[in-house]
PyMOL Python script that loads the backbone (N, CA, C, O; Angstrom):
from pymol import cmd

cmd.read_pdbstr("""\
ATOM      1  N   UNK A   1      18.219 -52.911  12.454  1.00  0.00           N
ATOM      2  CA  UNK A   1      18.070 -51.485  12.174  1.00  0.00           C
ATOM      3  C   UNK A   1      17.190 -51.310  10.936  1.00  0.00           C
ATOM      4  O   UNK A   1      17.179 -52.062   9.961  1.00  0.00           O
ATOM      5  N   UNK A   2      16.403 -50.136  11.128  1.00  0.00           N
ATOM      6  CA  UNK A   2      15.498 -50.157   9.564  1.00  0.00           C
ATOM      7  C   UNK A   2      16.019 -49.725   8.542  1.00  0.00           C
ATOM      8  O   UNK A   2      16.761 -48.812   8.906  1.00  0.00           O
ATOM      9  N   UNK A   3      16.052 -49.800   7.844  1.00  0.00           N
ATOM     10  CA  UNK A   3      17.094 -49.147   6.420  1.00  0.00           C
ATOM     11  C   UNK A   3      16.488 -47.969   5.756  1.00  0.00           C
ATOM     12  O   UNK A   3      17.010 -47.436   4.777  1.00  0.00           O
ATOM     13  N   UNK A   4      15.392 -47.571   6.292  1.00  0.00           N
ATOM     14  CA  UNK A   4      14.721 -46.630   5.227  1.00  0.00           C
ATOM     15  C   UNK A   4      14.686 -45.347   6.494  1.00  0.00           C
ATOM     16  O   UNK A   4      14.945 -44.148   6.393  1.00  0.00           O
ATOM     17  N   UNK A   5      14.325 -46.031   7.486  1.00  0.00           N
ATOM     18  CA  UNK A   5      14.592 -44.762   8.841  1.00  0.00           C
ATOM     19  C   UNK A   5      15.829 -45.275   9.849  1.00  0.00           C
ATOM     20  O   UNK A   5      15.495 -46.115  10.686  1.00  0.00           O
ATOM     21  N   UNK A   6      17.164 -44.863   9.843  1.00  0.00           N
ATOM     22  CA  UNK A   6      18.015 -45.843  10.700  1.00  0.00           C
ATOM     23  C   UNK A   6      17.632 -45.421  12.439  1.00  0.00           C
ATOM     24  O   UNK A   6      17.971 -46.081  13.422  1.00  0.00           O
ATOM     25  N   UNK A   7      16.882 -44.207  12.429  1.00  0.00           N
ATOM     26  CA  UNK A   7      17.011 -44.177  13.985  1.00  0.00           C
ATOM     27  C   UNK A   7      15.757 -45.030  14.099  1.00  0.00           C
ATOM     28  O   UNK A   7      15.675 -45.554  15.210  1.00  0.00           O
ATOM     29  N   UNK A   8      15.043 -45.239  13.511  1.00  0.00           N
ATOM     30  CA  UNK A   8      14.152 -46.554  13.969  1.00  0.00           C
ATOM     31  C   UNK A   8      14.291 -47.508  13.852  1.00  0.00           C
ATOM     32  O   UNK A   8      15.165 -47.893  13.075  1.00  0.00           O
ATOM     33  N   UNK A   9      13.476 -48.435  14.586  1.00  0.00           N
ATOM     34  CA  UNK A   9      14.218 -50.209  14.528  1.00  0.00           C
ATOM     35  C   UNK A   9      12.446 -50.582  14.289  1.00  0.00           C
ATOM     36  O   UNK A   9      11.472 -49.865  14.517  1.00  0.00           O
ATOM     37  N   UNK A  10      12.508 -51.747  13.837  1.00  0.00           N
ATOM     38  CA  UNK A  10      11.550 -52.843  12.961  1.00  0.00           C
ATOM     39  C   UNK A  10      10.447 -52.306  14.239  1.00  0.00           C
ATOM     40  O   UNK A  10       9.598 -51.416  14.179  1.00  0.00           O
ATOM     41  N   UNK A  11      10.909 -53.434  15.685  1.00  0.00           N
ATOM     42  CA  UNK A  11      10.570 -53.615  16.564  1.00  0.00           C
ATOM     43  C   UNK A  11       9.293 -52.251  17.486  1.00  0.00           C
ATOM     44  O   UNK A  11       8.419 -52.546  18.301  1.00  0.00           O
ATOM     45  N   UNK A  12       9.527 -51.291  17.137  1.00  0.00           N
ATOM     46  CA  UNK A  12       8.715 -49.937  17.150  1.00  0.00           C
ATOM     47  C   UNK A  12       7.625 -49.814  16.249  1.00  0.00           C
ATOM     48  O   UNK A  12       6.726 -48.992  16.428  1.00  0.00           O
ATOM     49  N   UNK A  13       7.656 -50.386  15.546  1.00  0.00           N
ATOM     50  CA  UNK A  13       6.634 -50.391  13.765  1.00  0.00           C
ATOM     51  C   UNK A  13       5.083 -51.389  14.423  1.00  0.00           C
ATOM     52  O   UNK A  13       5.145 -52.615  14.338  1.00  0.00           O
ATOM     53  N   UNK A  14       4.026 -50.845  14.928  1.00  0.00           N
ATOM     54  CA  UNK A  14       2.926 -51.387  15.304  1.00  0.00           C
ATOM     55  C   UNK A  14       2.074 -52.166  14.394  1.00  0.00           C
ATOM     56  O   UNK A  14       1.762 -51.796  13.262  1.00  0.00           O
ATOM     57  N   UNK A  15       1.551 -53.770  15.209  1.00  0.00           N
ATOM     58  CA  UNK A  15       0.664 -54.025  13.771  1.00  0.00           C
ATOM     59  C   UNK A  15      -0.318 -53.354  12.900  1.00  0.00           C
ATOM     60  O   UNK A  15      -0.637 -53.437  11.714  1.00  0.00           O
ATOM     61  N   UNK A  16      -0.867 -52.296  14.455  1.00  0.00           N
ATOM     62  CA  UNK A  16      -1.949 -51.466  13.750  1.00  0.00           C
ATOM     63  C   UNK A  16      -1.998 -50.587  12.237  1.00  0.00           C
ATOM     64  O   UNK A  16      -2.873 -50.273  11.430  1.00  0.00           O
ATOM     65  N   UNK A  17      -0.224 -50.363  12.405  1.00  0.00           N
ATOM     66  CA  UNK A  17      -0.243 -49.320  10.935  1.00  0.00           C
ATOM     67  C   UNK A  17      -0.115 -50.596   9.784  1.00  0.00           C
ATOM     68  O   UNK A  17       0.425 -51.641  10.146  1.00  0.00           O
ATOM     69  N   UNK A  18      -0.566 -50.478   8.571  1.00  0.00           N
ATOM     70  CA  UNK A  18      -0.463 -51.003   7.603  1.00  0.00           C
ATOM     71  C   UNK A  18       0.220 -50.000   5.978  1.00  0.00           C
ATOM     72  O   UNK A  18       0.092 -48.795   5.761  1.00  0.00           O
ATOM     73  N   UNK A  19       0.681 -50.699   5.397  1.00  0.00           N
ATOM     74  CA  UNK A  19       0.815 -50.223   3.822  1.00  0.00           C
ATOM     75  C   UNK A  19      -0.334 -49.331   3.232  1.00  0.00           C
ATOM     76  O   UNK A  19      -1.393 -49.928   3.038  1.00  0.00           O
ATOM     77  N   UNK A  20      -0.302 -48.293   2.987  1.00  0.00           N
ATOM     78  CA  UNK A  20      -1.752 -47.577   2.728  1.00  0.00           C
ATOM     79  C   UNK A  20      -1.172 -47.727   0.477  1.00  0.00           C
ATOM     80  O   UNK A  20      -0.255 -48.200  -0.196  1.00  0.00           O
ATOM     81  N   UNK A  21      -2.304 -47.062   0.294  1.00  0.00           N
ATOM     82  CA  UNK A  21      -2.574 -47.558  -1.145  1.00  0.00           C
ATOM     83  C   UNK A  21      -3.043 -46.181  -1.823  1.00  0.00           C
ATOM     84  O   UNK A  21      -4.118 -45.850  -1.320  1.00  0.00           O
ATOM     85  N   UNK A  22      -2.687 -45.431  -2.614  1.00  0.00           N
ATOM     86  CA  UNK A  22      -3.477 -44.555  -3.207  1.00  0.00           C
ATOM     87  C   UNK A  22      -3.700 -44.385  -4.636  1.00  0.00           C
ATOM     88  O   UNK A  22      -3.238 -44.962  -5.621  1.00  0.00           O
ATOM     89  N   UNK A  23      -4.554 -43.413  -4.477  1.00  0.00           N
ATOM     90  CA  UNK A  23      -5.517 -43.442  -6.010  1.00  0.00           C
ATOM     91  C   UNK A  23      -5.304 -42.274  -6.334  1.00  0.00           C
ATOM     92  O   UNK A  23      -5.750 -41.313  -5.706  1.00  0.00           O
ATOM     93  N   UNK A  24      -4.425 -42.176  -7.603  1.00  0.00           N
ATOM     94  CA  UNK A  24      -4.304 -40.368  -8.570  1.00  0.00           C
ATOM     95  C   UNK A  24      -4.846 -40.597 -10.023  1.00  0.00           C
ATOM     96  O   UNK A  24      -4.201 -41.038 -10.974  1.00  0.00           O
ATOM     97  N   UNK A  25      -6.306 -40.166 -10.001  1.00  0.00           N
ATOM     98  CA  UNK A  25      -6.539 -40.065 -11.206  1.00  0.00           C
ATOM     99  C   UNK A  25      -5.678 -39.358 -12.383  1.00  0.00           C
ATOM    100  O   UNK A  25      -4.783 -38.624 -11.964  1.00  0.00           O
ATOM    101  N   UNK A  26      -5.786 -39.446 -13.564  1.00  0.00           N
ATOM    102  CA  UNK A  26      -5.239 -38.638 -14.354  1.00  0.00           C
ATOM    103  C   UNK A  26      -5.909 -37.667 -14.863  1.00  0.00           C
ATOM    104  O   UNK A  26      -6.956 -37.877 -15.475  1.00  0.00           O
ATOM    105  N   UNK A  27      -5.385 -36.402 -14.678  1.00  0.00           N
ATOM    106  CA  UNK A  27      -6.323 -34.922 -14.537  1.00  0.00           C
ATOM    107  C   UNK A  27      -6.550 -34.932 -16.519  1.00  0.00           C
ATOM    108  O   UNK A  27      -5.704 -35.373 -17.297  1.00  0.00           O
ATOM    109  N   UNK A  28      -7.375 -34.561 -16.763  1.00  0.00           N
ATOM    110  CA  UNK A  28      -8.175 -34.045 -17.875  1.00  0.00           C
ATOM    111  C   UNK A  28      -7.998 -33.116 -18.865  1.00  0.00           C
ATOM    112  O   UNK A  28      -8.511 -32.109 -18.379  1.00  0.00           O
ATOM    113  N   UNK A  29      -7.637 -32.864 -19.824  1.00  0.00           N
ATOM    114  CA  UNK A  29      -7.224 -31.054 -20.184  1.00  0.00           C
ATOM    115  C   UNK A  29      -8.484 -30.885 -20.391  1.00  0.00           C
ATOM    116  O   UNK A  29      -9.133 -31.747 -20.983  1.00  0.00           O
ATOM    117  N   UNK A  30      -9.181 -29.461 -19.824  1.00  0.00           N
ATOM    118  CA  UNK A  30     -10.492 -29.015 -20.141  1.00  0.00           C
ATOM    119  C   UNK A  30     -10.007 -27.510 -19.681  1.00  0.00           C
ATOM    120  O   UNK A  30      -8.885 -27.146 -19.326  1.00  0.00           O
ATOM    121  N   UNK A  31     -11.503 -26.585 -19.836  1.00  0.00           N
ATOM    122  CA  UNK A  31     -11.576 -25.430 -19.630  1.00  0.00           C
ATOM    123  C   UNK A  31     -10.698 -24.465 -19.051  1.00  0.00           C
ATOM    124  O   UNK A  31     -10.862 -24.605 -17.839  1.00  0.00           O
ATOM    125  N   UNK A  32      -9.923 -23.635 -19.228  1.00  0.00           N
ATOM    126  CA  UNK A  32      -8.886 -22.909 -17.953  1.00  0.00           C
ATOM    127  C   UNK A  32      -8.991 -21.561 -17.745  1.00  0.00           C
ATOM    128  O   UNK A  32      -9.302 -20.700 -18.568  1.00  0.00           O
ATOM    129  N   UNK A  33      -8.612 -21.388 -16.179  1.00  0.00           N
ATOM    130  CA  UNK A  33      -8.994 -20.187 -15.828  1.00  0.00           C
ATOM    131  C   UNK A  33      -8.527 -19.236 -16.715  1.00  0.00           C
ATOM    132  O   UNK A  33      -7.768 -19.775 -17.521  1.00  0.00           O
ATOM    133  N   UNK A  34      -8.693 -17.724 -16.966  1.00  0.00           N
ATOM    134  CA  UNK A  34      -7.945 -16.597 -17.342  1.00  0.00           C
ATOM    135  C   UNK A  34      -6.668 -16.280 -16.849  1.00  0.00           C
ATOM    136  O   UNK A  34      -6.867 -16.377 -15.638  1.00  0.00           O
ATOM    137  N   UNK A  35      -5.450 -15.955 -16.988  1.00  0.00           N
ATOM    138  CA  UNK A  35      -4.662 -15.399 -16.133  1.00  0.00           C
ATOM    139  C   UNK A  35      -5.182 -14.860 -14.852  1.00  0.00           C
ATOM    140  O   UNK A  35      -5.184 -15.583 -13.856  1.00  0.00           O
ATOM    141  N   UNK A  36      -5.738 -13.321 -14.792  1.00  0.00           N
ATOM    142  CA  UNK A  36      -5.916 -12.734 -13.565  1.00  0.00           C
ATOM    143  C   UNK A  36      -6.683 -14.053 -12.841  1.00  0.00           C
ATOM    144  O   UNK A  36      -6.208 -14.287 -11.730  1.00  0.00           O
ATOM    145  N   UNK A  37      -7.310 -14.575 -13.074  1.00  0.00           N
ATOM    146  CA  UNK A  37      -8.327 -15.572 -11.925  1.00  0.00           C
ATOM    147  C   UNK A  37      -7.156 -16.659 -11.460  1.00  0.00           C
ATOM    148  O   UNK A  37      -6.966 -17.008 -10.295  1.00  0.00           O
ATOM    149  N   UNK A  38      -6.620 -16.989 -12.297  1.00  0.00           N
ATOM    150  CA  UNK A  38      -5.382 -18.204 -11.931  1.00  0.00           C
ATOM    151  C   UNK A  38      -4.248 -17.891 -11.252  1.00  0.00           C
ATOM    152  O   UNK A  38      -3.401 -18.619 -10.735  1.00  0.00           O
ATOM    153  N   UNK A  39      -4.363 -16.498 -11.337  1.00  0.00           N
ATOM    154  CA  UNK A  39      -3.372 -15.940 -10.745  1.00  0.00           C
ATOM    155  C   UNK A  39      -3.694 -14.901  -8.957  1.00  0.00           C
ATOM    156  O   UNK A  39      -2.865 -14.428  -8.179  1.00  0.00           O
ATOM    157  N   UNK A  40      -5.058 -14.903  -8.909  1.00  0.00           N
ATOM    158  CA  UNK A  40      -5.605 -14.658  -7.900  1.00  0.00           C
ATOM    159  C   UNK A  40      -6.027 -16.510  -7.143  1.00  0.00           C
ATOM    160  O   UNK A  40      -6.041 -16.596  -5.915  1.00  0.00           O
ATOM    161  N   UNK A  41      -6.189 -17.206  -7.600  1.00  0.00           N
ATOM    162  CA  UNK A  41      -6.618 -18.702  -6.686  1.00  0.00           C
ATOM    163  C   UNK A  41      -5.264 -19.228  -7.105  1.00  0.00           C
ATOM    164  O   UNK A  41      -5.378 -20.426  -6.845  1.00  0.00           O
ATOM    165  N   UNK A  42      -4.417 -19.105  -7.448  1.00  0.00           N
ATOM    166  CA  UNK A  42      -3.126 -20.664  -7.400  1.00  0.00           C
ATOM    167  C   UNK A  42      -3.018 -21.621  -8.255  1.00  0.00           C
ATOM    168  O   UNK A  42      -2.266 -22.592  -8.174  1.00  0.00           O
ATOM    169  N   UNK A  43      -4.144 -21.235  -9.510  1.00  0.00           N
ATOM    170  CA  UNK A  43      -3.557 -22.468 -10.491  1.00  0.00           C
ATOM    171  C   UNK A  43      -4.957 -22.186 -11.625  1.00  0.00           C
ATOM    172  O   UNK A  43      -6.111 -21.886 -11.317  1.00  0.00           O
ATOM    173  N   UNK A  44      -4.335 -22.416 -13.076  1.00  0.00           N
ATOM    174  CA  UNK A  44      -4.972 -21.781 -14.442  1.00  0.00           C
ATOM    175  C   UNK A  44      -6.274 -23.302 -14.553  1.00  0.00           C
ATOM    176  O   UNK A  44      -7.033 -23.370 -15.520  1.00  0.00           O
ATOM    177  N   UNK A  45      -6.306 -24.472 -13.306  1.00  0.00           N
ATOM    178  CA  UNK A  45      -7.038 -25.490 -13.906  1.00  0.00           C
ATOM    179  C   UNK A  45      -8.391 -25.507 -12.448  1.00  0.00           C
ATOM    180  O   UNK A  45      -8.387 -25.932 -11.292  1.00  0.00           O
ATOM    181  N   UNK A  46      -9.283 -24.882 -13.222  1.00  0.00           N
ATOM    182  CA  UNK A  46     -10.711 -25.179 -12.613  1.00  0.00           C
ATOM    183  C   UNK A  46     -10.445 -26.485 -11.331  1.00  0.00           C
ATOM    184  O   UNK A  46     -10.330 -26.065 -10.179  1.00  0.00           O
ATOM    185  N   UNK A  47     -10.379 -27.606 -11.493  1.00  0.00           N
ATOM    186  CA  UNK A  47     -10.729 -28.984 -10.974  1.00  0.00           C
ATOM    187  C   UNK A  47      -9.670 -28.730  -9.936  1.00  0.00           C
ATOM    188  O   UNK A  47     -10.090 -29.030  -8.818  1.00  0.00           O
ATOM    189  N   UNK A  48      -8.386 -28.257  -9.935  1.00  0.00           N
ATOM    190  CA  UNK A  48      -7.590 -28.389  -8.796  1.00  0.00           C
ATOM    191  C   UNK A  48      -8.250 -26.796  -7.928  1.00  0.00           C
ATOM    192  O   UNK A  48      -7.794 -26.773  -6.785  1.00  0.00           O
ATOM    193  N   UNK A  49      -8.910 -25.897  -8.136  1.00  0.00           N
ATOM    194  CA  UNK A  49      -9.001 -24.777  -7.081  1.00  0.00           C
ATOM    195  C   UNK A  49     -10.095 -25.602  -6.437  1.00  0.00           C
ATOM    196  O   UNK A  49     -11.210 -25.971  -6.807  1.00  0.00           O
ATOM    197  N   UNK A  50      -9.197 -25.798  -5.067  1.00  0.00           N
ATOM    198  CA  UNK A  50     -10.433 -25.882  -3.693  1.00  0.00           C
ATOM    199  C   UNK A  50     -10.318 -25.725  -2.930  1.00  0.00           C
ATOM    200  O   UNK A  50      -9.221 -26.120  -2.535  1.00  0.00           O
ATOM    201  N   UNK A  51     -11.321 -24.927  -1.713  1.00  0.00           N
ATOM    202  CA  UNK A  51     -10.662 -24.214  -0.782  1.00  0.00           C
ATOM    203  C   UNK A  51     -10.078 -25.010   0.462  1.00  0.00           C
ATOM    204  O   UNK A  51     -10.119 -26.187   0.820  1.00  0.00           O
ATOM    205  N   UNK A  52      -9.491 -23.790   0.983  1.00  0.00           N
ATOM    206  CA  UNK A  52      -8.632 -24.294   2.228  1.00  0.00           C
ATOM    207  C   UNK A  52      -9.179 -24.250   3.636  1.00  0.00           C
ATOM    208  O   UNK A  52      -9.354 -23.191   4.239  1.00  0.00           O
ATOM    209  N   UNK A  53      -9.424 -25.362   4.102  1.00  0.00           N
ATOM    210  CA  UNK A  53     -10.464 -25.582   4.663  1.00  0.00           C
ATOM    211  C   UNK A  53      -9.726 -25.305   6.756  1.00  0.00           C
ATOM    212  O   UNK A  53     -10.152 -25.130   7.898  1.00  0.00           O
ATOM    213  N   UNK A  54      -8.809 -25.409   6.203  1.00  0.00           N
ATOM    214  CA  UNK A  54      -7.335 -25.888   7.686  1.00  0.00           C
ATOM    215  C   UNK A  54      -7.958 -26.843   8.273  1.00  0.00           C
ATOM    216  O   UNK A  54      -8.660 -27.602   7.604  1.00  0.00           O
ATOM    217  N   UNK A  55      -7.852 -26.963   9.354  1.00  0.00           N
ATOM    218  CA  UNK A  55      -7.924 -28.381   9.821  1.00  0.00           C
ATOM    219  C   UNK A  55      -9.335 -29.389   9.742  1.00  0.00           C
ATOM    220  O   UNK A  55      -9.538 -30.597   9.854  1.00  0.00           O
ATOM    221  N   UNK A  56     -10.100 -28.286   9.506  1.00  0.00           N
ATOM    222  CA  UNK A  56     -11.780 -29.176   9.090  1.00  0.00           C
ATOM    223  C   UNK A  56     -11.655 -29.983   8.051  1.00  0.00           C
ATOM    224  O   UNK A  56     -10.493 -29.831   7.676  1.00  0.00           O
ATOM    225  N   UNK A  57     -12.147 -30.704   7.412  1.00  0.00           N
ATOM    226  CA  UNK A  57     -11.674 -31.368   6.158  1.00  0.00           C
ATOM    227  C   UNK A  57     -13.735 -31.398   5.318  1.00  0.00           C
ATOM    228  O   UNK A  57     -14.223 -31.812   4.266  1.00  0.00           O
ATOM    229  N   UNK A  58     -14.301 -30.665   6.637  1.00  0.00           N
ATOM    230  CA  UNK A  58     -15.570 -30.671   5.683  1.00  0.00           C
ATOM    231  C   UNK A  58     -16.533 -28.947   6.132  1.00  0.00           C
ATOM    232  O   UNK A  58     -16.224 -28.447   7.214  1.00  0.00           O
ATOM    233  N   UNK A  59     -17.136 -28.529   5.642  1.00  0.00           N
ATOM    234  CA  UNK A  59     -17.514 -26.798   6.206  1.00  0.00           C
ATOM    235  C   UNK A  59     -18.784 -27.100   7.069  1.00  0.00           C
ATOM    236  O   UNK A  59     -19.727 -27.807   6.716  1.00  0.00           O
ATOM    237  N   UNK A  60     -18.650 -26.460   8.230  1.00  0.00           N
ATOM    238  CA  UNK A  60     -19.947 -26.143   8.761  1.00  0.00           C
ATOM    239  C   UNK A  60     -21.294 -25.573   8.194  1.00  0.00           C
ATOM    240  O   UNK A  60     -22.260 -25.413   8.941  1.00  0.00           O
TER     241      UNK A  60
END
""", "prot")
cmd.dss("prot")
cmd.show_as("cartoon", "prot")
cmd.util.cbc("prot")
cmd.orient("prot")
């Protein structure tokens, strides 16, 4: 039985998937939006507003 998902078993787990690895830079303190602007896009830090693209991941 798997211990981390019990309704799954080892035996279901394909070679194809592997351990993935990621990369989080450490964000910067720099420039910040105004209230009203940070408060119209979702957040007071320039570098994190980007748009929402839904399922495209690049714009026509």
């Amino acid at each position: 039985m798997n211990p981390v998902c019990p309704n799954e078993s080892n035996r279901d787990m394909s070679p194809e998937f592997v351990v993935a690895m990621a990369y989080v830079p450490w964000q910067q303190f720099g420039p910040l939006y105004d209230i009203e602007k940070g408060l119209m896009v979702g957040t007071i830090f320039p570098e994190l507003d980007k748009p929402f693209l839904g399922r495209r991941a690049f714009r026509r």
